[in-house]
ZAKEDREN-787940 format. One record per residue (C-alpha): residue number from 1; residue in three letters; z, y, x. Coordinates in nm, 3 decimals, decimal comma. Layout:
N
<r resi="NUM" resn="Ala" w="Z" v="Y" u="X"/>
...
REM end
This chain:
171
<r resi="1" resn="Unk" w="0,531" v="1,886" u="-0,199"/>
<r resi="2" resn="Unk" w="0,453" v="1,705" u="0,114"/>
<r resi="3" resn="Unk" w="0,203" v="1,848" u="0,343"/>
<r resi="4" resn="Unk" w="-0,049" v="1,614" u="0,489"/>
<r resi="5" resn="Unk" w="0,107" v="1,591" u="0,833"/>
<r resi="6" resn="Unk" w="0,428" v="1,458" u="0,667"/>
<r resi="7" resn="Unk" w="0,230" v="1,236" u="0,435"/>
<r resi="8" resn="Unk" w="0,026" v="1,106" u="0,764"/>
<r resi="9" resn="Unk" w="0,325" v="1,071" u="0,968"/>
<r resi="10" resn="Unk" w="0,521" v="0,867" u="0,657"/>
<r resi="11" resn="Unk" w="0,172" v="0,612" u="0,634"/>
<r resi="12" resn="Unk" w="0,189" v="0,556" u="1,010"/>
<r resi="13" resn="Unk" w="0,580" v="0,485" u="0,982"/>
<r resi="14" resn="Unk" w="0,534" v="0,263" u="0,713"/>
<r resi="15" resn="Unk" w="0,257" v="0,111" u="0,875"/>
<r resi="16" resn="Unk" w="0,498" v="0,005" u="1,185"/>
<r resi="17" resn="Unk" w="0,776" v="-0,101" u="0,980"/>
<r resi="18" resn="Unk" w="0,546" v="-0,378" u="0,825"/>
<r resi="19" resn="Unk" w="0,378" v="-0,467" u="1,129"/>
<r resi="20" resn="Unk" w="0,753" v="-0,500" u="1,276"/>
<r resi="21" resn="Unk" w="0,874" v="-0,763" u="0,989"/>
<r resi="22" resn="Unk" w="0,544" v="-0,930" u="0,984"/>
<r resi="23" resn="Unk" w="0,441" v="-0,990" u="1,369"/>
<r resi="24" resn="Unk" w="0,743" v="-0,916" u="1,545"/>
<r resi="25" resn="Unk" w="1,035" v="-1,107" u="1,473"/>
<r resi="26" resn="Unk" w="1,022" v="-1,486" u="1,479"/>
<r resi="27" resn="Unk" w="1,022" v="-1,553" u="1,189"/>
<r resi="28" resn="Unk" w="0,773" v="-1,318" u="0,987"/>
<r resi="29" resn="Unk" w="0,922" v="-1,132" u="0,691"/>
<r resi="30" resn="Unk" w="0,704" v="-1,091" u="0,344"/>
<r resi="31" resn="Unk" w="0,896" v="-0,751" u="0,159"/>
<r resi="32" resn="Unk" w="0,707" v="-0,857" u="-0,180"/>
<r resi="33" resn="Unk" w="0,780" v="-0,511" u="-0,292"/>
<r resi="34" resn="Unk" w="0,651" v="-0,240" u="-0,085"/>
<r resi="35" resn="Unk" w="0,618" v="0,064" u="-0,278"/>
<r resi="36" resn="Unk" w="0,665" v="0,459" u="-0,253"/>
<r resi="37" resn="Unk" w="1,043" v="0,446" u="-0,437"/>
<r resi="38" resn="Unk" w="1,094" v="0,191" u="-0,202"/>
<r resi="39" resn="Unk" w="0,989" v="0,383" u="0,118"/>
<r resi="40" resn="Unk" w="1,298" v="0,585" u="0,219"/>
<r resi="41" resn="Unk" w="1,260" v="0,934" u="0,395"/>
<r resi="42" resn="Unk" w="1,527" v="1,054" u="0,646"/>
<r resi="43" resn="Unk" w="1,597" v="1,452" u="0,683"/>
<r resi="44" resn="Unk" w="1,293" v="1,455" u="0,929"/>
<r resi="45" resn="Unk" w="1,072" v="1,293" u="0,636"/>
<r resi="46" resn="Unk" w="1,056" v="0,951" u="0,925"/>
<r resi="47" resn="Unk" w="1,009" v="0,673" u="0,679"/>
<r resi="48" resn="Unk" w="1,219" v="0,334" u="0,627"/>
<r resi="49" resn="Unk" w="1,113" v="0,059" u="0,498"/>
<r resi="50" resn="Unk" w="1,425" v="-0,019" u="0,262"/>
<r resi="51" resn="Unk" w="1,536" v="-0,304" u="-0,077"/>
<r resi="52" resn="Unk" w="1,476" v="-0,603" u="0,074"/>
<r resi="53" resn="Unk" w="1,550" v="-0,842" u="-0,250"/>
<r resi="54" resn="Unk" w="1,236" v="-0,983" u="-0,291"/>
<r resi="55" resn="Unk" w="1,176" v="-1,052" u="0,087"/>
<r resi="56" resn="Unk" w="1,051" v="-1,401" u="0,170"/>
<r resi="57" resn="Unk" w="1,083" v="-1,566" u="0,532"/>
<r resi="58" resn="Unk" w="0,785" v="-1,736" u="0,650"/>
<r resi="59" resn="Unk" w="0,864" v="-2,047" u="0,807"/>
<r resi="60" resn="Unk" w="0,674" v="-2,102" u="1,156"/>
<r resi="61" resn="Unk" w="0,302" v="-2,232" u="1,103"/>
<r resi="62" resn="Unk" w="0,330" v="-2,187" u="0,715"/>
<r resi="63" resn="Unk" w="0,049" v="-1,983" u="0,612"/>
<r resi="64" resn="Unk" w="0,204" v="-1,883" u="0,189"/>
<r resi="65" resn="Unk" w="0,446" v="-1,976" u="0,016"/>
<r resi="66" resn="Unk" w="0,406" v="-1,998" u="-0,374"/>
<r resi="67" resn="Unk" w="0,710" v="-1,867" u="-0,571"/>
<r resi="68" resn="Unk" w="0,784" v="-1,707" u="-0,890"/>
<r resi="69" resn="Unk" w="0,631" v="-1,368" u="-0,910"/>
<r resi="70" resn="Unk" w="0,832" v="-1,058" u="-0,856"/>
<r resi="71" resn="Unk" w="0,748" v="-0,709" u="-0,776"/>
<r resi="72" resn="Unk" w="0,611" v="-0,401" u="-0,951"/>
<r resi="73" resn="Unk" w="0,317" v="-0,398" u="-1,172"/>
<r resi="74" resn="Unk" w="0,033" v="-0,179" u="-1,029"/>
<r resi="75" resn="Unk" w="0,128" v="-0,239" u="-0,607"/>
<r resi="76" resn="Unk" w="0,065" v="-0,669" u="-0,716"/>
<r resi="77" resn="Unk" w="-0,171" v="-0,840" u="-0,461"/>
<r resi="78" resn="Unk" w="-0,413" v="-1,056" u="-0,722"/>
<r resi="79" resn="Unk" w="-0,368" v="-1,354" u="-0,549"/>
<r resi="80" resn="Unk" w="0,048" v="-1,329" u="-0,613"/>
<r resi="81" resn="Unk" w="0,011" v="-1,189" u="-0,920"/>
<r resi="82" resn="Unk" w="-0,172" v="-1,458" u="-1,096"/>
<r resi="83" resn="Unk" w="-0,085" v="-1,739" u="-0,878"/>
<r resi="84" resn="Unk" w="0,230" v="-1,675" u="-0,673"/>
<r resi="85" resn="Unk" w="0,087" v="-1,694" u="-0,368"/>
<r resi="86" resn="Unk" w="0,293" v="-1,483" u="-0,120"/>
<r resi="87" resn="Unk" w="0,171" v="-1,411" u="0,212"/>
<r resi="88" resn="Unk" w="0,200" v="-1,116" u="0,469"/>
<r resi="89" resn="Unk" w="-0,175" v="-1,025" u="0,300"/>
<r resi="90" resn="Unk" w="0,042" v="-0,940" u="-0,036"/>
<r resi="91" resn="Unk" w="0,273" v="-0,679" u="0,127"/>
<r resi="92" resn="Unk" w="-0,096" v="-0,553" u="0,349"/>
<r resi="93" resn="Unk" w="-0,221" v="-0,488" u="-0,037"/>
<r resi="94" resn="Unk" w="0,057" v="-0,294" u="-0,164"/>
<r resi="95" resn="Unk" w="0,032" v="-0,084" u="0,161"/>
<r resi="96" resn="Unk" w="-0,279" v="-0,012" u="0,089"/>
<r resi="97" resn="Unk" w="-0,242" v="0,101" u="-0,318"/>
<r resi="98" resn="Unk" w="0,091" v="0,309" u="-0,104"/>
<r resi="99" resn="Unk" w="-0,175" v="0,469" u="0,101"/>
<r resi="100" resn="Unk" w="-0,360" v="0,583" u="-0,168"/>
<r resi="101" resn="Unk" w="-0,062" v="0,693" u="-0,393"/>
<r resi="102" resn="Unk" w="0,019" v="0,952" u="-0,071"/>
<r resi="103" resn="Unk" w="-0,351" v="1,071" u="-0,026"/>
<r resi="104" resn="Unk" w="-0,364" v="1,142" u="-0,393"/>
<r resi="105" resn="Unk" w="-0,055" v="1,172" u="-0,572"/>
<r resi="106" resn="Unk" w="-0,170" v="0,951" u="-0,841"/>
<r resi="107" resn="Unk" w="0,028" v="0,662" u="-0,962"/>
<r resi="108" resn="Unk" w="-0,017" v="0,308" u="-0,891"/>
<r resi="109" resn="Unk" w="-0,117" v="0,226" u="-1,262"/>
<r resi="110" resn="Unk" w="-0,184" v="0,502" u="-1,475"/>
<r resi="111" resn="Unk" w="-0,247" v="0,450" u="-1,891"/>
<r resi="112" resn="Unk" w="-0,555" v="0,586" u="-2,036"/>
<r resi="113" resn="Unk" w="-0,648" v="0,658" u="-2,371"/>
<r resi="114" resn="Unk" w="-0,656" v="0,410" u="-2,600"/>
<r resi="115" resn="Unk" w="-0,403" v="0,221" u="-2,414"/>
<r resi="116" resn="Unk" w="-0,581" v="0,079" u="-2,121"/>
<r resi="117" resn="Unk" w="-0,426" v="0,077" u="-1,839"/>
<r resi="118" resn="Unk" w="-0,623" v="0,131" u="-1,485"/>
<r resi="119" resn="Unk" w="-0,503" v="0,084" u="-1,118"/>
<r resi="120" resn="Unk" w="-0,518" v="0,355" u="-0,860"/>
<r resi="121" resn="Unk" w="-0,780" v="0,102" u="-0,652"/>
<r resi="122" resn="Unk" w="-1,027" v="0,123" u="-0,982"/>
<r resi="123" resn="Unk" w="-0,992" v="0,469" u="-0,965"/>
<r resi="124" resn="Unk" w="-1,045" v="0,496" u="-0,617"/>
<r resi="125" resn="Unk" w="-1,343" v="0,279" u="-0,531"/>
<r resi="126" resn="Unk" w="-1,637" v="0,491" u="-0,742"/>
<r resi="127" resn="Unk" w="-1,526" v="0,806" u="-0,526"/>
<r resi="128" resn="Unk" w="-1,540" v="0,609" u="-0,167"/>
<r resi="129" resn="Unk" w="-1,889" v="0,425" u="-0,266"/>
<r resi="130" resn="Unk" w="-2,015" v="0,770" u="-0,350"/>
<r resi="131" resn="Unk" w="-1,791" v="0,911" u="-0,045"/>
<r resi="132" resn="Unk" w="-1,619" v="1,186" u="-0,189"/>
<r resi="133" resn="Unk" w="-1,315" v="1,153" u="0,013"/>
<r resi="134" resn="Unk" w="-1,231" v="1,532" u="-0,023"/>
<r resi="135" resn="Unk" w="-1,186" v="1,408" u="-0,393"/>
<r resi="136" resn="Unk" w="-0,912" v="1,177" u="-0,339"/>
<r resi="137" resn="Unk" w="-0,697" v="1,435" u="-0,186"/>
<r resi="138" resn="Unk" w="-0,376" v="1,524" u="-0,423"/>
<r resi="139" resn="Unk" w="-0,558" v="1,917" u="-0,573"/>
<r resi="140" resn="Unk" w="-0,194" v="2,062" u="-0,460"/>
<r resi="141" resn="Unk" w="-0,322" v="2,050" u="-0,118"/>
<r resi="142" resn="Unk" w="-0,545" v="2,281" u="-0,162"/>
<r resi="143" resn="Unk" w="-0,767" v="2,177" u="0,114"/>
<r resi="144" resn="Unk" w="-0,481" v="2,182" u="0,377"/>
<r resi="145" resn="Unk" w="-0,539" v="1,800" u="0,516"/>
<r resi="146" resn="Unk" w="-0,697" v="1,663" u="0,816"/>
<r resi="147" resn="Unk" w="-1,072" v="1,591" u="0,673"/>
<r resi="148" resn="Unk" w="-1,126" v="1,293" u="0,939"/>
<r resi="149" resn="Unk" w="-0,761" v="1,191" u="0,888"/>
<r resi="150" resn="Unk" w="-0,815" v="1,159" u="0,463"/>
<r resi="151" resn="Unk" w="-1,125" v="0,943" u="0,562"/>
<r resi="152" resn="Unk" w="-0,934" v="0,699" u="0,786"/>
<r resi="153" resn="Unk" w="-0,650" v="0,697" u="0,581"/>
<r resi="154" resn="Unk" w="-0,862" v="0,589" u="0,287"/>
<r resi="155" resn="Unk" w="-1,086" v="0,339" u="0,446"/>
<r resi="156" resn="Unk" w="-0,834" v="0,145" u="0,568"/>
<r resi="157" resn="Unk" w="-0,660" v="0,190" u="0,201"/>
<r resi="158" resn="Unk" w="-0,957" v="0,011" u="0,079"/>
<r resi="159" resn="Unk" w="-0,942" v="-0,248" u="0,353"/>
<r resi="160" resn="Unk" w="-0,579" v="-0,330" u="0,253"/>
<r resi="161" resn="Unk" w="-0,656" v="-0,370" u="-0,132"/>
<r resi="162" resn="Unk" w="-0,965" v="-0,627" u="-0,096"/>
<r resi="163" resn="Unk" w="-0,913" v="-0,865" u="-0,357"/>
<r resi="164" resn="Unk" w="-0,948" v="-1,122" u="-0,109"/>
<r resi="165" resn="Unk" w="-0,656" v="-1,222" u="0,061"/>
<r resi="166" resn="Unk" w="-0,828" v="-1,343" u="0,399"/>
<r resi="167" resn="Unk" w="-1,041" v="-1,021" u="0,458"/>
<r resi="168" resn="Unk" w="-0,747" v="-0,755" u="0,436"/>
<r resi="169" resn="Unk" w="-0,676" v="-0,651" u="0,793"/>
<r resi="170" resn="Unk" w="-0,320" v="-0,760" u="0,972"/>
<r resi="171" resn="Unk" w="-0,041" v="-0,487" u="0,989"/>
REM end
């Protein structure tokens, strides 16, 4: 079980690893499959961004690229999902569904009853309109988590996983 400062610490690393490949080099690099199996954790639990087989090079003063869809169901930006549309925006959405996989434990798509299937960002928005952040928090933790931490954690989630492209925030 990770404890919330480890979980903090691992959203922070993973937060500078993307804004390294996407404003950094000089050529920006789209993963096009960040997701927790792909998120690496050394013996100090410091994350690394890691399977780069899906990554996409930006060329200079292209905005998105459109390319066959690849990835994992559940951590899909909409806009590359349905239209192949791949932009440093997709890898800021599955950063966000990421964030809220480590706040909550819960997976990216889970199946419900009946066979539907619902994303973590479905289940997530009632509880932040009605701000029940404590809520969100994986029950294992007992209450051991940074209150003010959770809320920042999850708002910028939320941010990330607009289901328009242009208003997610940068890395």
């Amino acid at each position: 079980l990770l404890d919330w400062p480890t979980r903090h610490r691992v959203a922070l690393g993973v937060a500078q690893g993307l804004a390294y490949l996407h404003h950094d080099l000089l050529f920006p690099i789209v993963h096009r499959d960040i997701k927790s199996s792909n998120i690496l954790l050394d013996a100090d639990f410091e994350p690394k961004v890691a399977d780069f087989g899906f990554a996409k090079l930006i060329p200079d003063g292209v905005s998105h690229l459109t390319t066959r869809v690849k990835g994992t169901l559940g951590y899909l930006a909409p806009e590359y999902a349905m239209w192949g549309k791949v932009s440093e925006s997709c890898d800021v959405y599955s950063f966000g569904v990421l964030l809220l996989e480590l706040v909550s434990a819960r997976r990216p798509l889970e199946k419900l009853p009946g066979g539907v299937k619902r994303e973590i960002v479905q289940w997530a928005a009632p509880l932040v309109e009605r701000r029940k952040w404590e809520r969100l928090a994986d029950p294992r933790l007992a209450g051991r988590f940074d209150a003010q931490q959770l809320r920042a954690v999850v708002e910028a989630a939320m941010l990330c996983t607009q289901s328009n492209a242009e208003s997610r925030p940068a890395m």
